[in-house]
N, C-alpha and C positions, 0 to 999 in steps of 0.2 A: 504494500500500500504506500503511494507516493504523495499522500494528503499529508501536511505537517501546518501543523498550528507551531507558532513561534514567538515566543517571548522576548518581544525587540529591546520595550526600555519601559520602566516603570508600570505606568497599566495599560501597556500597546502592546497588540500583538499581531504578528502577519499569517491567510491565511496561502497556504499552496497548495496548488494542483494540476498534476499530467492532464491532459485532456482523456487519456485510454481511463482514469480514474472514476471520469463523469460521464459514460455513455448516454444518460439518459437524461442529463444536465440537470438533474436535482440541485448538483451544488451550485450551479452558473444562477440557476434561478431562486435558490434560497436567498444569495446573496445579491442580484439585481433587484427581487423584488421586494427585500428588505425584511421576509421573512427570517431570518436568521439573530439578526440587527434586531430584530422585535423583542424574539425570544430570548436572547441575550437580557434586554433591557427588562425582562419580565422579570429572567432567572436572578439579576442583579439585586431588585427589587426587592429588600425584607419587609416594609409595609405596607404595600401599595406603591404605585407608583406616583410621584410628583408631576400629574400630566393635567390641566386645568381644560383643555380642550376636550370633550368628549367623543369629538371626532378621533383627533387622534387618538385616544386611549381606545377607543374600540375596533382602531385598526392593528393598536398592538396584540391587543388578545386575540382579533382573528388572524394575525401572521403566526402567534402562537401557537393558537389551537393547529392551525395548518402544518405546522414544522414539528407539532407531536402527533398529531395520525398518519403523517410520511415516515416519521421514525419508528411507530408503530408498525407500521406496515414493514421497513425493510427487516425489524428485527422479527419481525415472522417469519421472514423468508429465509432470513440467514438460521432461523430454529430447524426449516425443512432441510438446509446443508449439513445442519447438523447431526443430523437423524439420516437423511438418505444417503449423505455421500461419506458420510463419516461413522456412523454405526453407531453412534450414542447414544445411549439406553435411557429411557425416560428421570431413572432416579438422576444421571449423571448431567442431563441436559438442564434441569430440573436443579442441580445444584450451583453448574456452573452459570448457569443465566438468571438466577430465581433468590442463589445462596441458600435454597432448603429444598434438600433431596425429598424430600415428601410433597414439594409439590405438584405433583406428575399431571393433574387434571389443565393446571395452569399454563406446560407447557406443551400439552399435545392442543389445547386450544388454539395458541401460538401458533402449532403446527399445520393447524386444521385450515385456518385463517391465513398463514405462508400460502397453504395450495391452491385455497383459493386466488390469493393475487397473482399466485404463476398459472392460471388457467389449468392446474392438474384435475 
């Protein structure tokens, strides 16, 4: 993976990426359409945000919500690589993506949810 997030000087950071990285330009368009930049300023956020406009405050949270049900979705998919192309048994997928091997219902949903977005 040739995406690197980079720690330039105090609270800046640059982001990079191969173009073979972003086939589908998730990341071109997170980052043009300021989705990304939203979520950031969400994740930043401990009480709210200091936004007086409510325009804009409701375009942060829908760049938000957008850039968590695409992340949602990829890490479903990457659950079905992990299970089909990789052989990992529900308890161990369940641990390393969940941190509790008992959760198996959680990630065969995940899984179930991957196949659908791959058209399986």
């Amino acid at each position: 993976m040739t995406v690197r997030v980079t720690k330039t000087k105090g609270h800046a950071a640059e982001i990079t990426w191969e173009p073979g990285d972003d086939p589908q330009n998730y990341l071109a368009v997170s980052v043009e359409g300021d989705q990304l930049a939203s979520a950031l300023t969400a994740l930043g956020a401990t009480r709210g945000l200091e936004v007086d406009d409510e325009a804009e405050l409701a375009l942060i949270v829908r760049h938000t919500k957008e850039l968590a049900q695409l992340l949602e979705r990829r890490a479903a998919v990457l659950v079905v690589r992990l299970r089909d192309e990789h052989g990992m048994s529900w308890p161990h997928i369940s641990d390393r993506v969940l941190g509790d091997p008992e959760k198996h219902s959680s990630v065969r949903r995940m899984y179930e949810s991957g196949r659908r977005h791959l058209g399986v």
